[in-house]
C-alpha positions as CSV (number, residue, x, y, z in Angstrom):
1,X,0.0,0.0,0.0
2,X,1.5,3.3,-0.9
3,X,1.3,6.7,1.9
4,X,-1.2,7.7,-0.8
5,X,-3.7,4.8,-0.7
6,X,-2.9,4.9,3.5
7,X,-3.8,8.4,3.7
8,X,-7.1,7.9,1.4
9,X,-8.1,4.7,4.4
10,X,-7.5,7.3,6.9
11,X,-9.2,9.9,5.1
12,X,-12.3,6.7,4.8
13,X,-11.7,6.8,8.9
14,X,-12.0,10.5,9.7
15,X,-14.7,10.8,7.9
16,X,-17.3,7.9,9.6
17,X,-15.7,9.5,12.9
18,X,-16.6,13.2,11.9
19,X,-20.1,12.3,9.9
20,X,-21.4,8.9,11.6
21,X,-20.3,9.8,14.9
22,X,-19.1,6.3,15.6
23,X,-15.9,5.3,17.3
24,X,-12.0,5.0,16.3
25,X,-12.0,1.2,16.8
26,X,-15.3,0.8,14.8
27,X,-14.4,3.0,11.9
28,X,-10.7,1.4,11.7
29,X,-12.1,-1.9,11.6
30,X,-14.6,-1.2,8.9
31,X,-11.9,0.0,6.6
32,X,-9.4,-2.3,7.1
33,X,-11.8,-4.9,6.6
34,X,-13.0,-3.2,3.1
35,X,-9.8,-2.0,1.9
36,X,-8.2,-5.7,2.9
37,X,-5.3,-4.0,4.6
38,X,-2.5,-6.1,6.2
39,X,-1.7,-5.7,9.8
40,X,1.5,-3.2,8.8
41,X,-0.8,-1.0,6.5
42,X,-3.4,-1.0,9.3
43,X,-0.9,-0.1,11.8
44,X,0.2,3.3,9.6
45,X,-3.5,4.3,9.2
46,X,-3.8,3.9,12.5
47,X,-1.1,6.0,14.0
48,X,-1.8,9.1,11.1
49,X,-5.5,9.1,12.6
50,X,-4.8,8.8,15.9
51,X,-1.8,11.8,15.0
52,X,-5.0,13.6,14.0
53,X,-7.5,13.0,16.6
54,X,-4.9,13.6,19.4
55,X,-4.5,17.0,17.8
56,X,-7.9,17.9,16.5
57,X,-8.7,20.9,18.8
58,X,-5.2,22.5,17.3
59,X,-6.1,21.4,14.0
60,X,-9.1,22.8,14.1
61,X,-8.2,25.9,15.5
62,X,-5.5,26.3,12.6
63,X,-8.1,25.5,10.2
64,X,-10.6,28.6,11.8
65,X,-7.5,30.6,11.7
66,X,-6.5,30.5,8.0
67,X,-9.9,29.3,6.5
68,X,-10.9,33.5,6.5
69,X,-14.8,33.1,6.2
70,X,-15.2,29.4,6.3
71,X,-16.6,27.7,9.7
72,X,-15.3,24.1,10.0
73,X,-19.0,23.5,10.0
74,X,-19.8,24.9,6.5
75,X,-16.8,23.3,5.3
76,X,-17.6,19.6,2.8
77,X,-17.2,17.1,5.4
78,X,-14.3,15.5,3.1
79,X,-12.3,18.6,2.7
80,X,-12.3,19.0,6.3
81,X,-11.0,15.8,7.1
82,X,-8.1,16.2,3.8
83,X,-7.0,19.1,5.9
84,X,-7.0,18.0,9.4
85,X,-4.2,14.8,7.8
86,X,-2.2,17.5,5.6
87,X,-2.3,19.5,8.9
88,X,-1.2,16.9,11.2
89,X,1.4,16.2,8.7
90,X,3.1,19.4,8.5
91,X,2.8,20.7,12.1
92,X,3.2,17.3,13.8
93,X,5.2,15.0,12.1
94,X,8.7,15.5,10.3
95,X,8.1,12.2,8.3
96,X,6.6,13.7,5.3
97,X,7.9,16.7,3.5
98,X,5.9,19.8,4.0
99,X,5.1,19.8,-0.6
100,X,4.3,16.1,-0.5
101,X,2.3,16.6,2.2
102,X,0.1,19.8,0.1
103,X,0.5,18.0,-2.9
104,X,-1.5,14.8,-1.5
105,X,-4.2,17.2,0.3
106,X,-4.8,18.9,-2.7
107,X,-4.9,15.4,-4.7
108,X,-7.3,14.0,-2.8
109,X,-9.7,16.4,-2.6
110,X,-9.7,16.5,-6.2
111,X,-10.6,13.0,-6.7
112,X,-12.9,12.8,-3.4
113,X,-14.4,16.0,-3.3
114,X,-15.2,18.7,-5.9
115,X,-13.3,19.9,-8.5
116,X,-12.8,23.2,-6.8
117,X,-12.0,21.5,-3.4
118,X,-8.1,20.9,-4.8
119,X,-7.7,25.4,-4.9
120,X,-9.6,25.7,-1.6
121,X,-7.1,22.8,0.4
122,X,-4.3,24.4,-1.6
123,X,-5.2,28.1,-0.5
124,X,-5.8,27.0,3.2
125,X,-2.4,25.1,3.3
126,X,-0.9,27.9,1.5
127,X,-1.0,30.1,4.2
128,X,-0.3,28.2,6.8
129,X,2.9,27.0,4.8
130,X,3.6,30.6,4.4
131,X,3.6,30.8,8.7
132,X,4.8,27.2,9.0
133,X,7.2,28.0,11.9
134,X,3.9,29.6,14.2
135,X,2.0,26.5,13.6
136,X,4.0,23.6,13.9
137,X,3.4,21.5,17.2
138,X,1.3,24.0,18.5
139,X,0.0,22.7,22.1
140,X,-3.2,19.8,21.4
141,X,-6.3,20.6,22.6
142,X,-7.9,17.6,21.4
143,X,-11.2,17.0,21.1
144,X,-12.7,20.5,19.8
């Protein structure tokens, strides 16, 4: 499984957490079930959501931050989720390079999402690329 098809699972997992409402466990165990992922696979998915969720409350506020006019609420469900992994990615892990890390966001919201969805992640990132230094490894305040 490439980081690309890991981060698309993930993205699957976010999103049943944010819109179903139902649990970590549940939502991993769906999609490693459907996407037939091997225990290695399922561990990487399951640290770069648990990266996420242990951070969402900084995430979030990033997102509310940069996102000038946009409540995480009115946001598509999927492009909310694309940013909270490109977001965890640059500001809380040094595995991934800060343009591969964009460049995926922006990917998968074009195939997921709308065809617009690739210049709104790519403008939110943008700027927070732009004040990389303020945002990385902010304090968590998960949960928000």
């Amino acid at each position: 499984m490439s980081r690309r098809a890991a981060r698309e699972s993930a993205l699957q997992v976010l999103f049943q957490i944010d819109i179903a409402k139902i649990t970590f466990d549940t939502a991993l165990a769906f999609v490693v079930k459907e996407n037939k992922l091997n225990e290695k696979q399922a561990e990487f998915v399951r640290m770069l959501v648990q990266g996420v969720l242990q951070n969402l409350g900084s995430i979030n506020k990033i997102i509310n931050e940069v996102a000038i006019d946009w409540n995480l609420d009115r946001m598509a469900a999927v492009d909310r989720n694309i940013l909270r992994i490109a977001l965890h990615e640059l500001c809380y892990s040094d595995e991934v390079p800060p343009n591969v890390a964009v460049n995926e966001a922006i990917e998968m919201g074009k195939k997921f999402s709308t065809p617009e969805s690739g210049k709104f992640i790519n403008g939110i990132l943008g700027k927070v690329l732009a004040n990389l230094e303020k945002y990385r490894k902010v304090e968590s305040n998960a949960g928000v």
